[in-house]
N, C-alpha and C positions, 0 to 999 in steps of 0.2 A: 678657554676658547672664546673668541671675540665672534656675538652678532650684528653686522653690520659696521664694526669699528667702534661700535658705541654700549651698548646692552650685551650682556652675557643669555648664553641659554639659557642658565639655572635661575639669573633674573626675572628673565620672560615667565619660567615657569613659574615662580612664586608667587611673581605678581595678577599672574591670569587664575590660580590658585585663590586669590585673595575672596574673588568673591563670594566665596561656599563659606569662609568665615565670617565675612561683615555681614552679607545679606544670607546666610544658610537658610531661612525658612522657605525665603523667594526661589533660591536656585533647588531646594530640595524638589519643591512642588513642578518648576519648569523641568528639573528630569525626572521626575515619577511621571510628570505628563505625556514625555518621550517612551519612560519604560511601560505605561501602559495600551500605547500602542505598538509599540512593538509587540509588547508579551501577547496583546492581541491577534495581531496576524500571525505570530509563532502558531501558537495555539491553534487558530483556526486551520492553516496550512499542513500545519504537520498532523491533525486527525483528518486530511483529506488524504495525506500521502501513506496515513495508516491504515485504513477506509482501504484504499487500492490495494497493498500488499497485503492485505489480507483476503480479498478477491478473489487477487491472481495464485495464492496460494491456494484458494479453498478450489477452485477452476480447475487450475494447472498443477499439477501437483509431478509431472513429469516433461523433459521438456519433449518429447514428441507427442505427448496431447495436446501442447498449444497450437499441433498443424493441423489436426484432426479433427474430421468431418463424423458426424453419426446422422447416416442416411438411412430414413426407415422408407420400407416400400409393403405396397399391399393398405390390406385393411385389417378388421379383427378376423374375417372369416377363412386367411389363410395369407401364406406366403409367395411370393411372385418371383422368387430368384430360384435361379440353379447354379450348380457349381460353372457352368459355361456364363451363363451371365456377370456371375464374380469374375471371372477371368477375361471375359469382355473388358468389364470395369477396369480391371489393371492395366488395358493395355491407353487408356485415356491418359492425354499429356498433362502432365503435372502429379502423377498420384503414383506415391512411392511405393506403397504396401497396402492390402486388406486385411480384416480381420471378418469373416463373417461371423453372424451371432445366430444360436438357435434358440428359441424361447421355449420349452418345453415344462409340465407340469409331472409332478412323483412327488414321493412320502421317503422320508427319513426315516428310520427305525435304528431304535440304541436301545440295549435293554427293557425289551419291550413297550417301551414309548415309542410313540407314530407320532409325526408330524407331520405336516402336508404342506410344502415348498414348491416354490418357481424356479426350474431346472434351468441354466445356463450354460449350451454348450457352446465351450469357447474354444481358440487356438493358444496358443503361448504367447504372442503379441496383443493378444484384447489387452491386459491389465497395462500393460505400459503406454496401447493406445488411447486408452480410458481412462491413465492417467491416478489406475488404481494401486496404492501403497497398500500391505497386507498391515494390520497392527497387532500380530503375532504368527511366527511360521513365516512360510514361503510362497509364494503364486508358482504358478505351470511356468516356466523358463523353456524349455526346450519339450520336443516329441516324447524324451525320455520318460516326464514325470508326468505320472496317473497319482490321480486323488482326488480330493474333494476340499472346494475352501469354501467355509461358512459366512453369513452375514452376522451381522450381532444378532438380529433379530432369530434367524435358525440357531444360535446359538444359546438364545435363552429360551429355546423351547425343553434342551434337557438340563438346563439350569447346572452347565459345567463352567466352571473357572476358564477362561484361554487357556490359562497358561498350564491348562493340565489336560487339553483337548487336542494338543496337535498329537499324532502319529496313532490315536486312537481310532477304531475299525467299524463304519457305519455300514448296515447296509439300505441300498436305495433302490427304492422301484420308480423305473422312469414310465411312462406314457407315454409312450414311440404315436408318429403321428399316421401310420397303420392299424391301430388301434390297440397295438401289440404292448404286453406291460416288461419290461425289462429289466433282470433284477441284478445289481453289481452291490458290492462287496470293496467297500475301498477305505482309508485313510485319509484323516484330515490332514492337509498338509502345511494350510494356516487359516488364516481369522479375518476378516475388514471389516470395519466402519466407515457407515456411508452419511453422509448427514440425510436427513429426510427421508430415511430406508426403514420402513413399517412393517414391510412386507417378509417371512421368512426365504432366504435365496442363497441357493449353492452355485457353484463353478463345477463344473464337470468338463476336464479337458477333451475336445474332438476325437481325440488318438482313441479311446476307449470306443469308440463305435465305429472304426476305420472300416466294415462293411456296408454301414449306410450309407444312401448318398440322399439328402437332405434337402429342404426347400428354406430358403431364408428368406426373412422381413427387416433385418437389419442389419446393417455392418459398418464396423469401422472406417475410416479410408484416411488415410495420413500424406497429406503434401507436401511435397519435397519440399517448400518451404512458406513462409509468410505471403510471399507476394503473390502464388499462385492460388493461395485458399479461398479467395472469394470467386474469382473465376470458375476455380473447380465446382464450386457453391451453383454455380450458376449454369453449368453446364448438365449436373446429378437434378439439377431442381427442373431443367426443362426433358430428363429422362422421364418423370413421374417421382422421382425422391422428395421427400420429407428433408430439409437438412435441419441440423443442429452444428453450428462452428462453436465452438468455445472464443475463438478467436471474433472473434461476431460479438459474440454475448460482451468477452472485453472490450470491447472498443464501442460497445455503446454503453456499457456500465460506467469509461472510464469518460467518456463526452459528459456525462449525466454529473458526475462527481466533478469535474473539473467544472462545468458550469456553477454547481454550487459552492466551490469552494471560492471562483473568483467573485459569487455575490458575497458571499460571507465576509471576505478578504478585504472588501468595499469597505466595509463596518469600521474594521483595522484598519484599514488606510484614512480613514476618514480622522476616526479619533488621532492618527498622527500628524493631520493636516492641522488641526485644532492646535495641538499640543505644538506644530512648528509656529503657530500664527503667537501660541503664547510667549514659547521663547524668543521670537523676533521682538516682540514686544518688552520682554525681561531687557533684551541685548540693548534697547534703542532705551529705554529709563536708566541701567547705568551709564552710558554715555552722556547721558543727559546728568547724572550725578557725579560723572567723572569729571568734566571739561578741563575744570583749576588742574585737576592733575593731570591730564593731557599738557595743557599749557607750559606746566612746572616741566614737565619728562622733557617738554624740547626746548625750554631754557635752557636745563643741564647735559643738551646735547643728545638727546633719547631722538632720529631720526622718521620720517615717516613710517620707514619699513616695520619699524620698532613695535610703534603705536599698531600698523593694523594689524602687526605681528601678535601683539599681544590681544587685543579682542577677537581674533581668529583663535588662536589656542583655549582662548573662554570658551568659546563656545564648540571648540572641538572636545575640550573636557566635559563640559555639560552633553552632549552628543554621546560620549564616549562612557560617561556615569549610565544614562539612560538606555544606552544599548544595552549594557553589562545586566542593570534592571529589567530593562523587557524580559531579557533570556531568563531570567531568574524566574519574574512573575510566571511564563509562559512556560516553562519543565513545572512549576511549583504547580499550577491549576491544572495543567494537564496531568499530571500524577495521581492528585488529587481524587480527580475526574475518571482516570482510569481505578483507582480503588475501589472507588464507589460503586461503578460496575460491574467488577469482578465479585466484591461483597455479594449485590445482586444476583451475579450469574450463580457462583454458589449456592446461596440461597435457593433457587430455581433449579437446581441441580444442572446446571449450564457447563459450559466450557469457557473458563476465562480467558479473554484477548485482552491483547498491547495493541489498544487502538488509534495511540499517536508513534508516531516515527518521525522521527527528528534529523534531517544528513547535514552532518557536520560542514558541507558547503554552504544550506542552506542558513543555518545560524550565522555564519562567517556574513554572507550576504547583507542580513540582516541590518548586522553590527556596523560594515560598511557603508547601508545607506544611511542607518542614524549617526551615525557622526557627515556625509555628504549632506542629509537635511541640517547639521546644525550649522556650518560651516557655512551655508546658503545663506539662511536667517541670519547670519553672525557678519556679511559680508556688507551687506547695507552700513550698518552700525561702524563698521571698522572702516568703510570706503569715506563717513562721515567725519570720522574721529581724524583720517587725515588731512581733511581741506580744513580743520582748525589754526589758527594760526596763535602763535601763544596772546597774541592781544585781545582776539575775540575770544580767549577761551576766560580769560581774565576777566573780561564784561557779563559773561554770562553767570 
């Protein structure tokens, strides 16, 4: 296959090749220069976008907690809702379902061990509007299921295994807020882990007291979707509610993190502005060491296309070496980086996290613009190499 009439592809390629052999130290360093900023914004970017899904994981852990409002009302000295008030509340535009929450106070008893926990009396939509996964056993699903599900912390009050604690038979005395002590008899039906839950605390589904009718301080309320959450936010907040949106909490966690990552990303960009100024520089001294051979190629009929053909492919393979390198340095340090962490959290008896995330469009991106910056830099040099003419390349 003929380039131009004159030069072959595999030509071109050789000869734009050539410089990693004659000069390899020069062109090694112009693209470690390239792959160290790359691998730096890798790097930086993708423990920002690791940072968020982890977040939004630790937040959102179902998708109808991302719509969900927790509006507290009253104070400590008592509750200010009734069931009429909840049902008021459901009928406000934008809000799909509630969940009221009772907070109440009882003692656990297993084997003549006493404990003294924070009673939660829920419906069967709190845990999916709260966004709570059970990490053994099952939550309340429907009116059907009566039981009890533990926190870790009530759980290591009688120092049982999970996995050997569901469908075993506590009984509880609750403190009804009549002053009445109330004593049930029920089955663990699973287990949760909550990060930053100190306190010992049970689920005791509503159905089991369907004669009381109760006064609430808190309740769920789940938005038909995104766009009505903050509204809703807004309308419970001039009722007298307290809110909490998770959706709230994300989007200023995720302002916060984006801010920082584009300082960060500065750093990165900068070191490859550097590294572009060095390879322009690389491009414009072999030119300057090439000319005789520029000359010679269009004695033998090598045309202009040819020549900037061939200092463009230079420096699309130097672009193309140093992308390859950035990706490389930038999985390698962040690996690294997460080991060492996880080492730690160990150590600390932690929970290790993958706290870079890397999306395969993003690397592609990457790679794309380092071979566009080198092809830039490489464009002068080659826009040069054409206005030679073989007489002046011969004087120089």
């Amino acid at each position: 296959m003929q380039f131009s009439h004159h030069l072959r592809i595999s030509d071109l390629f050789r000869l734009s090749l050539r410089t990693f052999k004659g000069k390899s130290v020069r062109s090694f360093l112009t693209t470690i220069g390239i792959g160290v900023g790359i691998g730096m914004v890798l790097f930086v970017v993708s423990l920002g976008f690791g940072v968020r899904k982890i977040l939004i994981e630790q937040l959102v852990k179902t998708d109808d907690s991302f719509y969900s409002l927790e509006a507290s009302f009253g104070n400590e000295g008592g509750a200010t809702l009734q069931k009429k008030d909840i049902e008021d509340m459901s009928k406000i535009a934008g809000v799909a379902e509630i969940s009221p929450v009772v907070d109440l106070s009882g003692e656990l008893i297993k084997d003549n061990i006493h404990g003294a926990v924070s009673v939660k009396v829920v419906d069967p939509n709190y845990f999916r509007l709260a966004g709570i996964i059970p990490s053994s056993g099952e939550v309340f699903r429907d009116a059907h299921d009566v039981g009890i599900v533990l926190s870790g912390p009530a759980l290591k009050l009688f120092d049982i295994d999970s996995r050997f604690i569901l469908g075993k038979m506590f009984n509880v005395n609750i403190a009804m807020p009549d002053g009445r002590i109330e004593e049930k008899a029920l089955p663990v039906r699973g287990t949760i882990e909550q990060e930053g839950e100190n306190s010992p605390l049970i689920f005791i589904p509503s159905v089991v007291f369907s004669e009381e009718t109760f006064a609430y301080r808190t309740a769920l309320i789940r938005a038909e979707n995104a766009e009505v959450v903050f509204p809703l936010r807004d309308i419970l907040t001039n009722r007298g509610a307290f809110i909490s949106a998770k959706l709230d909490l994300i989007t200023q966690a995720t302002k916060i993190l984006n801010i920082a990552t584009i300082l960060l990303s500065v750093f990165g960009a900068t070191t490859l502005i550097v590294s572009a100024i060095g390879m322009f520089n690389t491009m414009t001294i072999s030119l300057l060491e090439r000319t005789k051979e520029v000359g010679i190629m269009k004695v033998f009929g090598a045309t202009n296309n040819n020549i900037r053909a061939m200092f463009l492919m230079e420096a699309f393979w130097i672009g193309l070496f140093g992308g390859l390198m950035g990706l490389f340095l930038g999985i390698f340090f962040a690996d690294i980086f997460n080991y060492g962490l996880k080492i730690l959290a160990r150590s600390l008896n932690g929970k290790p996290l993958d706290l870079f995330v890397r999306p395969l469009w993003f690397m592609a991106l990457l790679m794309l613009f380092a071979t566009l910056i080198s092809l830039l830099t490489g464009y002068w040099p080659a826009r040069r190499s054409v206005k030679l003419s073989p007489a002046d390349a011969f004087k120089k």
